[in-house]
DOMARMI-188274 format. One line per field, with one value per residue (C-alpha): residue in three letters; chain; x, z, y. Coordinates in steps of 0.1 Angstrom, whole numbers, plus 5000, padded with zeros to 4 digits. Example, Ala and Ser with C-alpha at 12.3 -4.5 7.8 and 13.67 -1.06 7.14 Angstrom:
r c(ALA, SER)
c c(A, A)
xx c(5123, 5137)
zz c(5078, 5071)
yy c(4955, 4989)
***
This chain:
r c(UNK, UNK, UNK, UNK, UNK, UNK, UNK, UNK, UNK, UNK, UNK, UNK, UNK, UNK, UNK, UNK, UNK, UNK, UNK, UNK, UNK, UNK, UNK, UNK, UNK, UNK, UNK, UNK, UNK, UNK, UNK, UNK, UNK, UNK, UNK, UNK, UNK, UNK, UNK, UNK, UNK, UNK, UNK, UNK, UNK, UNK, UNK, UNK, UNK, UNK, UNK, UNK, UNK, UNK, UNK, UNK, UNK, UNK, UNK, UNK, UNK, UNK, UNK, UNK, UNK, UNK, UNK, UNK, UNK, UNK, UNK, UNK, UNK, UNK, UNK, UNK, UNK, UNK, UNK, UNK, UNK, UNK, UNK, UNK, UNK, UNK, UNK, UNK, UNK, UNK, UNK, UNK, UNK, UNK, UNK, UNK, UNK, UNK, UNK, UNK, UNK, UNK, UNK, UNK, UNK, UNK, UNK, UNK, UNK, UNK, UNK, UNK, UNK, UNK, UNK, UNK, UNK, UNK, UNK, UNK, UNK, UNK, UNK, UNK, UNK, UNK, UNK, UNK, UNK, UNK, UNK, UNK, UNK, UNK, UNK, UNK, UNK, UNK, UNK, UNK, UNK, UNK, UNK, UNK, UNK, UNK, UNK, UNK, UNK, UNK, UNK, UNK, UNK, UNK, UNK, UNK, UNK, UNK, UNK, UNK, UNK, UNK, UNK, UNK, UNK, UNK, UNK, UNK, UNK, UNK, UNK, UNK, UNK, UNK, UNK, UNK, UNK, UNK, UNK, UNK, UNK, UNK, UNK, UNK, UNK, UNK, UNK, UNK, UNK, UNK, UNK, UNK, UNK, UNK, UNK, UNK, UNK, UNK, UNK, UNK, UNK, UNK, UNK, UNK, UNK, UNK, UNK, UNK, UNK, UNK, UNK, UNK, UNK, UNK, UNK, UNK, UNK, UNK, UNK, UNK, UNK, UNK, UNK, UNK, UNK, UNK, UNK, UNK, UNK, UNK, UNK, UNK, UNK, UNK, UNK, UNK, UNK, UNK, UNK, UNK, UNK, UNK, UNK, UNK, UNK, UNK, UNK, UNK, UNK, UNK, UNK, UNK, UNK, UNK, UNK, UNK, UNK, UNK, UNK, UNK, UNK, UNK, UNK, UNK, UNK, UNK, UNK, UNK, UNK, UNK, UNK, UNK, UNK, UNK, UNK, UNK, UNK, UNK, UNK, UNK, UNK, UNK, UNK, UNK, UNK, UNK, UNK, UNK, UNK, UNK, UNK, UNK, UNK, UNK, UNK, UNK, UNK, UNK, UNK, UNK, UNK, UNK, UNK, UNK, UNK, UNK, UNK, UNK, UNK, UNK, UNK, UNK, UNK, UNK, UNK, UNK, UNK, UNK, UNK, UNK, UNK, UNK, UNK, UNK, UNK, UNK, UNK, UNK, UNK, UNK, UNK, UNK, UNK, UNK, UNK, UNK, UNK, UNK, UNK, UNK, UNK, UNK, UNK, UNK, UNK, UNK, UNK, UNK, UNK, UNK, UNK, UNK, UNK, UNK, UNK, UNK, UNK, UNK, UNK, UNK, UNK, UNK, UNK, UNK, UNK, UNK, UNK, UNK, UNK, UNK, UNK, UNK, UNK, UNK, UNK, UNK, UNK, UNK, UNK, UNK, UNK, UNK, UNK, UNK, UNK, UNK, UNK, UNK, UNK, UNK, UNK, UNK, UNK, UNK, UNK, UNK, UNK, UNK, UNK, UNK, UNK, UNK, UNK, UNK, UNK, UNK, UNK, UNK, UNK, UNK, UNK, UNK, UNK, UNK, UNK, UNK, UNK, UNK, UNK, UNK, UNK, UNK, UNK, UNK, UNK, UNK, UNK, UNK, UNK, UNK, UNK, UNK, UNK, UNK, UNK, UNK, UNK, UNK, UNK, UNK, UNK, UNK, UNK, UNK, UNK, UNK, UNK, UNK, UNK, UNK, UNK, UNK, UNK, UNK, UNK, UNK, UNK, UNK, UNK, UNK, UNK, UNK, UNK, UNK, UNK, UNK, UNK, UNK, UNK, UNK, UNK, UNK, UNK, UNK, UNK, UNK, UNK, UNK, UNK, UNK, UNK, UNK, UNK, UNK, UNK, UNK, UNK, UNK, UNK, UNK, UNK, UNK, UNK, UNK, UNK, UNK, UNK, UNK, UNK, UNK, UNK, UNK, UNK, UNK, UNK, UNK, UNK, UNK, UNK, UNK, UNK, UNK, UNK, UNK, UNK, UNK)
c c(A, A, A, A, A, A, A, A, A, A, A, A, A, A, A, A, A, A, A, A, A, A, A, A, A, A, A, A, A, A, A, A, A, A, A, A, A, A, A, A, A, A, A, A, A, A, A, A, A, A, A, A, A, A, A, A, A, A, A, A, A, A, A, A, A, A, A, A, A, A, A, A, A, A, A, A, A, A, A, A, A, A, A, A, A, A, A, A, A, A, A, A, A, A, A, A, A, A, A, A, A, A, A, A, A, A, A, A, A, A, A, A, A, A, A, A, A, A, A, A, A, A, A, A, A, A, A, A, A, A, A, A, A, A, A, A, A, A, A, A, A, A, A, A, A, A, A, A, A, A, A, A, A, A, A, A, A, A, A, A, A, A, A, A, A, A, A, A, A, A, A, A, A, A, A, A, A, A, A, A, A, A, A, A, A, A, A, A, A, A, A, A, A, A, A, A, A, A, A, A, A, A, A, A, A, A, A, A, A, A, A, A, A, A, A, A, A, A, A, A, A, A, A, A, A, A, A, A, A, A, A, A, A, A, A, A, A, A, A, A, A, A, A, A, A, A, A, A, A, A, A, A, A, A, A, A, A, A, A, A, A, A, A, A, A, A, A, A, A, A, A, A, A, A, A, A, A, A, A, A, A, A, A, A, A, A, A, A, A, A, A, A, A, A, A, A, A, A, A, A, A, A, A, A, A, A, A, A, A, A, A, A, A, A, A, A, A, A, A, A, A, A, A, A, A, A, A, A, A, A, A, A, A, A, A, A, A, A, A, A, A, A, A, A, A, A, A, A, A, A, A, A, A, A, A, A, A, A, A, A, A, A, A, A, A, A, A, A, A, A, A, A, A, A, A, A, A, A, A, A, A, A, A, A, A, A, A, A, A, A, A, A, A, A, A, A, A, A, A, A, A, A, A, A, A, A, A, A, A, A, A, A, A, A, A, A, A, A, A, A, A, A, A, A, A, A, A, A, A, A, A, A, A, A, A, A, A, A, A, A, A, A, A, A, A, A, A, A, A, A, A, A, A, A, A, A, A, A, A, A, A, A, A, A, A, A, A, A, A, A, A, A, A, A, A, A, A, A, A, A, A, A, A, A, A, A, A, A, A, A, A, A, A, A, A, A, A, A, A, A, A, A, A, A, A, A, A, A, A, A, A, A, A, A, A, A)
xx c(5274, 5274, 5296, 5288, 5314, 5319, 5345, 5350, 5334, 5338, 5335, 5319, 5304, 5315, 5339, 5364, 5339, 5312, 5331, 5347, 5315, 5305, 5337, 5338, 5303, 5301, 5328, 5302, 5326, 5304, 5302, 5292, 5291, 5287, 5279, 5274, 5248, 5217, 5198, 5195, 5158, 5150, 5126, 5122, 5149, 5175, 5173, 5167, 5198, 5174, 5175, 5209, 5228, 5210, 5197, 5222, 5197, 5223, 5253, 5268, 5258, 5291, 5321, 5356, 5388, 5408, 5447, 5438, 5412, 5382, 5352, 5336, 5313, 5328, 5317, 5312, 5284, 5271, 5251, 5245, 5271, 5292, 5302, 5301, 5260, 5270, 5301, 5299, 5304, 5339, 5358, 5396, 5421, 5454, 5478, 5506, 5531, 5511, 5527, 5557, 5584, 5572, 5587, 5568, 5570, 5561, 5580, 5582, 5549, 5566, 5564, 5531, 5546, 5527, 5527, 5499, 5506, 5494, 5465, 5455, 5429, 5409, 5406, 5394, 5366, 5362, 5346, 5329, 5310, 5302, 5293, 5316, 5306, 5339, 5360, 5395, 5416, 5413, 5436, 5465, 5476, 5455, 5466, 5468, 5436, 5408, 5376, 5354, 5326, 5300, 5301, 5304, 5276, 5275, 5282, 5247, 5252, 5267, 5295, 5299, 5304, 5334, 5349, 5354, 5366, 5393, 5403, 5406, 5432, 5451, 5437, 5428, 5396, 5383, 5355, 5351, 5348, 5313, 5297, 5259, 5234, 5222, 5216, 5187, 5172, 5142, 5148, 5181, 5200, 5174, 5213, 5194, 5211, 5215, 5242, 5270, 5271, 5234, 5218, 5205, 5169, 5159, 5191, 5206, 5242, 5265, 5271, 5288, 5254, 5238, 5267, 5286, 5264, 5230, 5242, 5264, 5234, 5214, 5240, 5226, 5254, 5259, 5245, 5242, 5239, 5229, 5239, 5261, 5290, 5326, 5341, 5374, 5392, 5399, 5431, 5444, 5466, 5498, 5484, 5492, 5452, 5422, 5397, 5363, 5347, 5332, 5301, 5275, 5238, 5211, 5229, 5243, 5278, 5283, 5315, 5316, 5346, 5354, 5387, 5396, 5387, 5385, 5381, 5368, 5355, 5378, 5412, 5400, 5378, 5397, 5429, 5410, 5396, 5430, 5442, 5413, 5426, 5454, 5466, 5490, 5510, 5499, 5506, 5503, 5474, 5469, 5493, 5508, 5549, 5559, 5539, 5526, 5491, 5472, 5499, 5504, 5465, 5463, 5431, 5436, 5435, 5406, 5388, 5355, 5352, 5326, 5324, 5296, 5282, 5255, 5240, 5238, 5217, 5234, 5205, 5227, 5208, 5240, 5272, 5296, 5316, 5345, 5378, 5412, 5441, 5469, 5482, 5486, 5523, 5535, 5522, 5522, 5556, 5564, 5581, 5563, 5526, 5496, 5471, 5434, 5406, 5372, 5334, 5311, 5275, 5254, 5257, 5220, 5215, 5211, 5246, 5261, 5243, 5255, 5292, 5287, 5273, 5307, 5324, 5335, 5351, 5359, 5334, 5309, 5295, 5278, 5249, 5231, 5228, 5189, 5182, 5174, 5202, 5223, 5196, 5205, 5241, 5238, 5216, 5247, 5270, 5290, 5309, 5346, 5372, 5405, 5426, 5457, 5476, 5482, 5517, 5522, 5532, 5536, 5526, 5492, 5480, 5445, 5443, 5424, 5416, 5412, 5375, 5372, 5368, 5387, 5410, 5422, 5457, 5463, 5476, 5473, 5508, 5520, 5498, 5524, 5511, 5475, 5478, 5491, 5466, 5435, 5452, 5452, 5418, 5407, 5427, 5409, 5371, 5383, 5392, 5358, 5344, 5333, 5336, 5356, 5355, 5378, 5347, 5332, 5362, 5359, 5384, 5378, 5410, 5423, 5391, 5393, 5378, 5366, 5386, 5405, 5438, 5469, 5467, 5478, 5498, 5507, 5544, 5570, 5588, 5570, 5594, 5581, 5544, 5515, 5502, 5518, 5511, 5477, 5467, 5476, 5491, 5524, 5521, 5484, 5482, 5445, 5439, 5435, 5425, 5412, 5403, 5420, 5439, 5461, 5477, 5511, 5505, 5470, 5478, 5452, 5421, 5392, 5402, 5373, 5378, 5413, 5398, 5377, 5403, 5422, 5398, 5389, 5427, 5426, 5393, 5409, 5444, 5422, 5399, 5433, 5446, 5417, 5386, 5376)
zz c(2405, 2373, 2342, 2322, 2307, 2291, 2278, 2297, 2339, 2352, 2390, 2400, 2385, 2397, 2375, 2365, 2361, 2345, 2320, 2310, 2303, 2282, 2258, 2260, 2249, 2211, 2209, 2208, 2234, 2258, 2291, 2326, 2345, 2385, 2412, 2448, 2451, 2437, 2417, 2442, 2435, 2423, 2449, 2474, 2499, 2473, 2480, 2515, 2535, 2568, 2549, 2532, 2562, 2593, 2585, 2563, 2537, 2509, 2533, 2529, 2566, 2568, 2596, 2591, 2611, 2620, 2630, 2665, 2654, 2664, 2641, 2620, 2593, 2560, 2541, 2507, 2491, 2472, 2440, 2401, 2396, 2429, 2445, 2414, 2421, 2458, 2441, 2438, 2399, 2397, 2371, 2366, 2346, 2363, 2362, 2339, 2364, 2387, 2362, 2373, 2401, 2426, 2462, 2491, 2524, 2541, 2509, 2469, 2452, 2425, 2387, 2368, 2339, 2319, 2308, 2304, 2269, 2270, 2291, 2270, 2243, 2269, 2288, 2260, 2253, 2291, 2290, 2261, 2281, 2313, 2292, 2313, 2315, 2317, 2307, 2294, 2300, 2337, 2355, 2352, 2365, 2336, 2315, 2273, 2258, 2237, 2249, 2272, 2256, 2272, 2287, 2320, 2348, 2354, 2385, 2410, 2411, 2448, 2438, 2405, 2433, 2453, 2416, 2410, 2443, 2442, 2413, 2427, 2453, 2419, 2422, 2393, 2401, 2374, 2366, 2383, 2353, 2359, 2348, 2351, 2324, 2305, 2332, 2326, 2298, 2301, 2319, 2326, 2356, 2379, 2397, 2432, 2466, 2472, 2446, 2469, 2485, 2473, 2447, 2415, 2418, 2384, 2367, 2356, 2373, 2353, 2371, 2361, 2359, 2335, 2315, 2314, 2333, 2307, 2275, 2283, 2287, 2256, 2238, 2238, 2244, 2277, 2312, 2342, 2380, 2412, 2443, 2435, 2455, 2441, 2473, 2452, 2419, 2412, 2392, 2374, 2391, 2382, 2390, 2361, 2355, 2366, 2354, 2370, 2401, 2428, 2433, 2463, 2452, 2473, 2500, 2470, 2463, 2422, 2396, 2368, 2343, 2321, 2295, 2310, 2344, 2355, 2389, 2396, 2431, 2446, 2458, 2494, 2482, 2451, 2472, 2498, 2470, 2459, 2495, 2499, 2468, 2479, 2468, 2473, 2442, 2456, 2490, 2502, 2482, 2444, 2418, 2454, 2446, 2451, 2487, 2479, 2472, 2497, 2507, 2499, 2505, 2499, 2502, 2502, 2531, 2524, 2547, 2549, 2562, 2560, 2557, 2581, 2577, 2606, 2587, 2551, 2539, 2513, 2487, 2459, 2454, 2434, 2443, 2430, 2407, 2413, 2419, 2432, 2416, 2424, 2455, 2436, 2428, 2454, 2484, 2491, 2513, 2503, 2473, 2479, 2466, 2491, 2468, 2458, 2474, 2457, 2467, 2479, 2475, 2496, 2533, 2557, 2592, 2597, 2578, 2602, 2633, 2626, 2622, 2651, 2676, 2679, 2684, 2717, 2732, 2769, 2788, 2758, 2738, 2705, 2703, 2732, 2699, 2687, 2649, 2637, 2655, 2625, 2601, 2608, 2603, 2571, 2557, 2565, 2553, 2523, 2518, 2509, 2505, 2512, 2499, 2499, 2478, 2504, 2499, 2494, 2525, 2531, 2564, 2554, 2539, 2536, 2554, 2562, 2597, 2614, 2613, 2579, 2578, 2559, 2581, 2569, 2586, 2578, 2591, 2570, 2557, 2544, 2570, 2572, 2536, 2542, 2575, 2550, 2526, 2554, 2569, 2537, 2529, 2564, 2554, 2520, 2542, 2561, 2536, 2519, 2550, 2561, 2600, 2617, 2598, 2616, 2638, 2610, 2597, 2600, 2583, 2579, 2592, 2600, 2585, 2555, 2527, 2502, 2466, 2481, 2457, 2457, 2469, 2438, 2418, 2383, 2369, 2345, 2369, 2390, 2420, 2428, 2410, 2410, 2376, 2341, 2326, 2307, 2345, 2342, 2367, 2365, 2383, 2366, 2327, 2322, 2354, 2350, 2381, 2371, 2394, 2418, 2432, 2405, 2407, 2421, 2434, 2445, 2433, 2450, 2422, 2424, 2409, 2389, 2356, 2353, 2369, 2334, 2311, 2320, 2319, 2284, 2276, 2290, 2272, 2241, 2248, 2255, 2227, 2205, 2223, 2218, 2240, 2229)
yy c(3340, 3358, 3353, 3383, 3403, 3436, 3451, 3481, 3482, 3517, 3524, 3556, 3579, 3614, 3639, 3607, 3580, 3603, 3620, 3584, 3568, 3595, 3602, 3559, 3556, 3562, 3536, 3511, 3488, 3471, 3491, 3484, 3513, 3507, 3533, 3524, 3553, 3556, 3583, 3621, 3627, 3660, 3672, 3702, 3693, 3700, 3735, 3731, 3744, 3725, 3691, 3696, 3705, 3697, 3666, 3659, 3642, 3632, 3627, 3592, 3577, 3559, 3566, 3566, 3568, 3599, 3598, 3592, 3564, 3583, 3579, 3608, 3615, 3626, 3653, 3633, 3619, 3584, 3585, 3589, 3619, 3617, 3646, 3668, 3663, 3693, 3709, 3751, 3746, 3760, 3748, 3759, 3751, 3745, 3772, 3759, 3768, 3739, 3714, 3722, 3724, 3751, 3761, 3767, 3782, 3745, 3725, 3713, 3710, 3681, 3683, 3662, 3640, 3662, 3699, 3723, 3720, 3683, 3684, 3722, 3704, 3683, 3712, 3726, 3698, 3693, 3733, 3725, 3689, 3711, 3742, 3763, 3803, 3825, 3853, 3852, 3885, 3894, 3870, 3876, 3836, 3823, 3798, 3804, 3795, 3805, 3821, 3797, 3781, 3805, 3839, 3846, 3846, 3886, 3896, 3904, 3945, 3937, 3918, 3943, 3971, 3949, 3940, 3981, 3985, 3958, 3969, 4004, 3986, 3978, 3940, 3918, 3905, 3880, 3858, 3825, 3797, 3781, 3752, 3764, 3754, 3783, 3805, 3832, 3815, 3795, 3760, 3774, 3781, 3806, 3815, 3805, 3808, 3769, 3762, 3751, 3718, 3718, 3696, 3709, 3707, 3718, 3696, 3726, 3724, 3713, 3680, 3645, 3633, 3658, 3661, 3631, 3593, 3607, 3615, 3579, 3561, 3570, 3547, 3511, 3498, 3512, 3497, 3520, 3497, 3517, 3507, 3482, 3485, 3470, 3452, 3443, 3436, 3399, 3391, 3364, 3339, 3360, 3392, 3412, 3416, 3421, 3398, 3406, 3432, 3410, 3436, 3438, 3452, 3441, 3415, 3397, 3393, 3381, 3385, 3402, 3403, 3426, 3437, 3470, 3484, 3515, 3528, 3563, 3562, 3594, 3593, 3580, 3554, 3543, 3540, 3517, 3498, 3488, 3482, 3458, 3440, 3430, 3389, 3368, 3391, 3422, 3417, 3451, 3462, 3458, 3476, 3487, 3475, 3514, 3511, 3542, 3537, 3555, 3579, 3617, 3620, 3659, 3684, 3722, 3743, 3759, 3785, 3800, 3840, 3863, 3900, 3915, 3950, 3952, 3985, 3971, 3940, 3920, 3921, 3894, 3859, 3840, 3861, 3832, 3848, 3866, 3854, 3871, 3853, 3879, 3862, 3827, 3828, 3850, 3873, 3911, 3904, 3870, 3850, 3822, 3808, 3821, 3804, 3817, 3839, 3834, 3848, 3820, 3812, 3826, 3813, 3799, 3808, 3770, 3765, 3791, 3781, 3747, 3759, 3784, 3759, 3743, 3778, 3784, 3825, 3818, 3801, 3813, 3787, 3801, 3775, 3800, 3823, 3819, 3810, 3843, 3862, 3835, 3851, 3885, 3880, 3861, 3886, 3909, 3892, 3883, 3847, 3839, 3812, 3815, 3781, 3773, 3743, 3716, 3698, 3658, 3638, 3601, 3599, 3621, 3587, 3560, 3529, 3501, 3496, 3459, 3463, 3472, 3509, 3536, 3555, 3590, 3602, 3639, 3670, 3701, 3716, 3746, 3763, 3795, 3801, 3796, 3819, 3844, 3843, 3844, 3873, 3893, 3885, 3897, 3931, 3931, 3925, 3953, 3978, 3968, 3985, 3946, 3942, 3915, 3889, 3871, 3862, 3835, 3819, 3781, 3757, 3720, 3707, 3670, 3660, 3676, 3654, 3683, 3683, 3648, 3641, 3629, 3590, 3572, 3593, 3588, 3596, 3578, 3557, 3530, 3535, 3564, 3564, 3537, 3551, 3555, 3595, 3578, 3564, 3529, 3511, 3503, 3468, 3459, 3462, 3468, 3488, 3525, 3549, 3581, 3607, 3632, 3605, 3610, 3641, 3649, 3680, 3702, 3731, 3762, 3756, 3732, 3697, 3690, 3700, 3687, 3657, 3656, 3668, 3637, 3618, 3628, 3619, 3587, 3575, 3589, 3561, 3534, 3538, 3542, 3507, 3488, 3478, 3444)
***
């Protein structure tokens, strides 16, 4: 057993537990940070959409529970960077209306203990750490800020065509804020078509790892573990706090103690870690005396469609980067939030057999469809997301099951709104001159683990939050949590960079508070 100790042991290493280590770094504390994961090699399969999705190469192997206790795979992924090493790159601000109080057709999206206003000048230096390529001016849900660190990825003359024609339909397409790495320029971003849900094989994604776990462990004085994975937190005998991480690498199980801790491991994973932790003090799980740790487990209702024109080939390699914002607040015919439409990246006929092969019309089961009949069709075709802000529920909630596994309960809400918002972006595909693009729509449903949030909320008032507004427990004094599991509410925009932007803010407090 091991008696080392540092000042500062950080769990994970994806948006949270990267950008920490790096804004921690040139502190000088002493920093241990621990990802269960190892390295993703940079070689040819990254870009393979027959290694990436088939054979699911990178996929963590493990199964969890669904509400009705039948085992699945999870679509998330173990190593240096997390699940920022497959994310699409999108990086948005919340809306500063998501701060607040806001009605919707299925409930109440709650007020953050924060404003906008707070959060505004780590957004500001989160952009800046994922070089984030954007346009101020267009949407008209944006924010206040100043202009994005870097310009925005032009749009492939395709998409430029469907941003004048939107417009034309008295829309306000925009540019989607992306975190690519100098895109065009030499040893840049080549803006491939294997940028979502794929691994960057040149390192030119802006990722957790680049950006954030690298530039962190240049410093000397911080220590990077691979698969190492933290089983629980130990705490002192009154359980006010945590004193050491009883870690697993290799079959061997040692302590390690440390000052502050913080755990970064996603909201499903860093909720069971704390469930596992439970003592004799923390009965129902650690820093659990609200009982909601684990609970109000959110993740947008998000759909994929695509557009199909049988007589034109879609001839755009990266067409990631438009967004339509105007149905964010309210609909065409409704005073409620729809949420956010934005253009994919491009879609593989093994992506869309894979989907397609589970399809059913009738007694028709898609899989009879051949390969290249998919290749046709994707070559066709051009990819969108619908997504909708999912509400907080306490019964859509992580547990741990008897044998040890993580078990996810969850039923989407505020479906009416997300039904909505598909329905309008069919009529937009079809007044594009796209045909039924109802046909390929696919949803991820009760086993939604994409942009996970929600399952140990921060707020002022431990009753009714498990983390102060900096992300310190309530219950634990040197525990702090910081990823999605944080927020209050979803909003409809990818997680990630307010993910960061906290994250930034918190390193900043416990810098302030002292690490040694």
């Amino acid at each position: 057993m091991s008696d080392r100790h540092y000042d500062v042991i950080i769990i994970g290493t994806g948006a949270g537990g990267g950008t920490m280590a790096h804004a921690l770094a040139p502190t000088g504390a002493r920093i241990l940070v621990l990802e269960r994961g190892g390295r993703v090699p940079r070689e040819a399969e990254n870009w393979s959409p027959e290694a990436v999705w088939r054979r699911l190469r990178y996929r963590a192997v493990e199964e969890w529970l669904d509400a009705d206790g039948q085992p699945f795979t999870p679509y998330t992924h173990y190593g240096v960077g997390g699940n920022t090493k497959f994310w699409g790159s999108v990086l948005y601000r919340l809306r500063r209306e998501d701060f607040g109080v806001l009605e919707h057709a299925d409930g109440v999206s709650p007020a953050w203990p924060i404003d906008y206003e707070t959060l505004a000048p780590y957004y500001d230096r989160a952009e800046a750490m994922y070089e984030v390529h954007g346009a101020v001016g267009d949407d008209p849900t944006e924010p206040p800020h100043g202009p994005y660190p870097f310009p925005p990825v032009p749009h492939a003359s395709g998409m430029a065509a469907i941003v004048e024609r939107l417009r034309g339909f008295g829309l306000h397409p925009s540019h989607l804020p992306l975190g690519v790495r100098r895109p065009g320029e030499p040893g840049g971003c080549v803006l491939c078509g294997t940028c979502n849900s794929f691994p960057c094989r040149i390192g030119a994604k802006s990722d957790a790892e680049v950006c954030g776990v690298d530039p962190a462990v240049a410093h000397a004085n911080v220590t990077l573990r691979t698969g190492a994975l933290v089983r629980r937190l130990l705490t002192d005998p009154a359980g006010r706090r945590v004193v050491a991480v009883e870690v697993e690498e290799g079959g061997r199980v040692e302590r390690i103690e440390a000052a502050t801790i913080v755990a970064s491991c996603g909201a499903i994973n860093s909720a069971a870690l704390l469930l596992r932790s439970a003592t004799d003090k923390h009965p129902h799980g650690l820093a659990n005396s609200s009982g909601l740790v684990g609970r109000n487990y959110m993740a947008h209702l998000a759909t994929m469609m695509q557009g199909f024109q049988p007589w034109r080939v879609n001839r755009d390699v990266f067409q990631k980067t438009v967004a339509i914002n105007d149905f964010y607040l309210s609909g065409p015919d409704s005073k409620y939030p729809l949420g956010q439409i934005q253009s994919q990246g491009r879609t593989h006929a093994t992506m869309a057999k894979g989907v397609g092969d589970a399809w059913r019309w009738g007694p028709i089961r898609w899989k009879i469809l051949p390969l290249w009949m998919y290749e046709m069709w994707v070559a066709r075709a051009v990819d969108w997301l619908a997504m909708t802000e999912d509400l907080p529920r306490p019964e859509n909630r992580v547990t741990i099951a008897p044998d040890g596994r993580v078990r996810l309960e969850y039923r989407p809400n505020n479906v009416v709104a997300h039904k909505k918002l598909v329905a309008e972006t069919r009529r937009l595909l079809e007044r594009l001159g796209y045909w039924s693009p109802e046909v390929f729509a696919h949803s991820a449903g009760a086993k939604n683990t994409t942009h996970q949030c929600g399952t140990i909320v921060f707020g002022r008032d431990p009753r009714t939050s498990v983390l102060d507004p900096f992300c310190r427990a309530h219950d634990v004094e040197n525990l702090f949590v910081v990823d999605a599991s944080f927020f209050p509410s979803s909003a409809a925009v990818n997680p990630g960079l307010t993910i960061a932007a906290q994250a930034l803010r918190v390193a900043d407090h416990i810098a302030d508070k002292g690490l040694r």
